[in-house]
N, C-alpha and C positions, 0 to 999 in steps of 0.2 A: 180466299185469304189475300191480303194486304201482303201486296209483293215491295209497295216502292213507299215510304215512308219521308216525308220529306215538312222543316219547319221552313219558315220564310220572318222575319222579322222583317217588319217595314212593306206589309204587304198590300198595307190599303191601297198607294200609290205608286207611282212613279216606277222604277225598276224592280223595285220587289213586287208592285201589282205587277208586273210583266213577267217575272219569273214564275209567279204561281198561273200563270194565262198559260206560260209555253212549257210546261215540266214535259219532258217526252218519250214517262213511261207511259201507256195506259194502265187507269187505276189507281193511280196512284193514288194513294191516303197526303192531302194540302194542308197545311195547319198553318193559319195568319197566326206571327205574334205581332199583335197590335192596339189600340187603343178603341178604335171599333171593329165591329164586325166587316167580313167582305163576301158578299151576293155570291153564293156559289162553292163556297170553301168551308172549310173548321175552322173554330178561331176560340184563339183563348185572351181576353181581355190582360192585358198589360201595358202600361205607361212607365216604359226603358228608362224615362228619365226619375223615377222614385225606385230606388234601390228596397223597397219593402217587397214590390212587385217579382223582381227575383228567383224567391224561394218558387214561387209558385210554377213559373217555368220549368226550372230543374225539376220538380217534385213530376210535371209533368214529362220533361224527356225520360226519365226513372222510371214511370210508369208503362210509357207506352213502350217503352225497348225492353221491358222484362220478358224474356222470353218469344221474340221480334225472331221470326224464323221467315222473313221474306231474304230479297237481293237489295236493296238498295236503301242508305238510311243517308239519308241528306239534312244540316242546318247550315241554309243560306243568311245570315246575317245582312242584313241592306238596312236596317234600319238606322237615322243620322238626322240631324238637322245643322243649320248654317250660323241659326241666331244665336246672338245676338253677331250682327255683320256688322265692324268699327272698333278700331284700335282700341288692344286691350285695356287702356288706360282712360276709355272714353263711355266704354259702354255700361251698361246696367251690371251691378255685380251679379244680385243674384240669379239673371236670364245667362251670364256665362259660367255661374258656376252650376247649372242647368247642365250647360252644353260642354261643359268637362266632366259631368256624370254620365249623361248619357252617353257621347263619344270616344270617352277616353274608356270609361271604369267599364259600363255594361257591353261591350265585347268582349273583354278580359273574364270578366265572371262568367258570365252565360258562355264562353267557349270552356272555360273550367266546367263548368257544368255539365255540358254536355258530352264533353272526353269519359267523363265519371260515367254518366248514364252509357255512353256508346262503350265503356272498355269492356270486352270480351263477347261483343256484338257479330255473330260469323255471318256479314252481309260486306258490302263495298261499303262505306263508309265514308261519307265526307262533313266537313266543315270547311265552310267557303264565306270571309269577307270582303266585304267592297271597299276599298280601297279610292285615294286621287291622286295625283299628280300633285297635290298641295302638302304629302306627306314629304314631297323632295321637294321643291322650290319654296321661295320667299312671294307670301302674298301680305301683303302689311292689308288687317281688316278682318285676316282669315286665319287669327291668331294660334285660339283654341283647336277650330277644327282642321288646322295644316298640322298642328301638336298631336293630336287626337290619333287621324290618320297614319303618321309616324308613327306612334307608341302601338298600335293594332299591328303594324306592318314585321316592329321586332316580334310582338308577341309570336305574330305567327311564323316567324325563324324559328322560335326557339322550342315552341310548341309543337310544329314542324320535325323538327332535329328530334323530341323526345320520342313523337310517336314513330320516327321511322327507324327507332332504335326499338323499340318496346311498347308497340301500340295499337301500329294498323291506320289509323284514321290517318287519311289525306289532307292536311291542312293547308289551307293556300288561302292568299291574297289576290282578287282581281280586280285590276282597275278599269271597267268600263268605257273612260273619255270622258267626251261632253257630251249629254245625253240628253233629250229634249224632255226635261224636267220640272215642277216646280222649283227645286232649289234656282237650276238655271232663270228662271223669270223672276226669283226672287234677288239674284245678283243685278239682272238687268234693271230692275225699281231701285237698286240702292244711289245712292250718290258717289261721286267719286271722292267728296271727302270722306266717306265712310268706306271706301272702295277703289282705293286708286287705280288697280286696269280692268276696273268695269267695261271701260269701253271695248277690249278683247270679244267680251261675252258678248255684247251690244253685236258688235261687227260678224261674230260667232253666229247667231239669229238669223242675222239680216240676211246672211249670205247662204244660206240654209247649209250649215256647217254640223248641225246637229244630227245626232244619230237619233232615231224617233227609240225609245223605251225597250220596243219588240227584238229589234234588231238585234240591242245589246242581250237581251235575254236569251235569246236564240244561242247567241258567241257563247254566252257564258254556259250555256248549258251541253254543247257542242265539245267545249274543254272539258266536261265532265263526263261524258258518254263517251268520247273519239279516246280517250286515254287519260291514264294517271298523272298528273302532274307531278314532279317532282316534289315531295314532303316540304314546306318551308318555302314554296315559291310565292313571290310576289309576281303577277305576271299582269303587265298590260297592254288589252285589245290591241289598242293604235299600234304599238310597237308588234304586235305580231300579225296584223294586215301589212303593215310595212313591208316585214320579211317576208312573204309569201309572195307580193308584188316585186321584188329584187329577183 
């Protein structure tokens, strides 16, 4: 029997390809939602940024948690992209009204979705998104997706606040850092008219400032295993390497 059940969206690459490397039950049942396949895992064909795609997800957490009598039911959300990079007022409409469907809208649904399929699920229980730093600061370039990341960041307050009144499921926000990414190399290729502190990330590279993928997958999975976070957190790495270092 399938003791550890676990989704990953955005699992082709980057940190959700690391997350599904580092899961650390043995056994565990991996499920990419992504646009293609990945070597080694389940995977169920969706493209986050066509809202048609959707349905078929949830119909999928629905299915497989009916009757899910393991320990551990995990949806790590990581899936995101950057484009269009260049002030709102410059860039292509319909590449950011792409990246305000996929960024903003499909976390909101697909975590509705899966509260529905996970409620009255008797295992640990989580849902976990990824989060930045661009959800709180002013980056001019990173319109959408600083908007995006804030709007996820309340959801998960408030969705947070619901389940640990009447739920169960663990919801939390982690913010990773900088993390040795394509998005990252895809900031560093922009211009600084399209990007005005590219050069941060630029200097970020050079100086080998980046957390390689593993690393962060590790922290992140380490927060889920070592204890519960509190329902509603937004919590991030850097700041909690910080405190352990003081």
């Amino acid at each position: 029997m399938t003791t550890s059940l676990i989704w990953i969206s955005g699992a082709s690459s980057g940190i959700g390809g690391a997350l599904a490397r580092t899961v650390p039950w043995d056994g565990a049942r991996v499920i990419g939602i992504n646009r293609r396949p990945v070597e080694g895992f389940e995977h169920v064909e969706a493209d986050l940024a066509d809202p048609s795609t959707w349905p078929a997800v949830g119909e999928m957490f629905r299915k497989d948690l009916a009757g899910f009598e393991g320990d551990h039911v995990v949806f790590i959300h990581a899936a995101g992209a950057l484009e269009p990079i260049g002030y709102a007022a410059d860039v292509d409409g319909d590449a950011y009204q792409a990246n305000v469907v996929l960024n903003s809208a499909a976390p909101q649904v697909l975590g509705q979705l899966f509260l529905a399929a996970a409620a009255g699920v008797d295992a640990d229980r989580h849902l976990v998104f990824l989060t930045s730093g661009a959800a709180r600061s002013v980056y001019p370039g990173w319109t959408a997706y600083g908007a995006a990341k804030a709007a996820t960041d309340q959801w998960v307050r408030n969705a947070g606040a619901e389940q640990a009144e009447r739920g169960g499921v663990n919801v939390v926000a982690i913010g990773p850092g900088t993390v040795d990414t394509d998005m990252q190399r895809q900031l560093r290729e922009t211009t600084e008219d399209q990007f005005p502190q590219r050069q941060k990330f630029v200097d970020l590279h050079a100086n080998d400032k980046l957390t390689p993928p593993e690393d962060a997958a590790r922290d992140i999975w380490s927060l889920l295993v070592g204890g519960r976070l509190e329902n509603g957190a937004i919590v991030d790495l850097r700041e909690l390497s910080r405190s352990r270092q003081a």
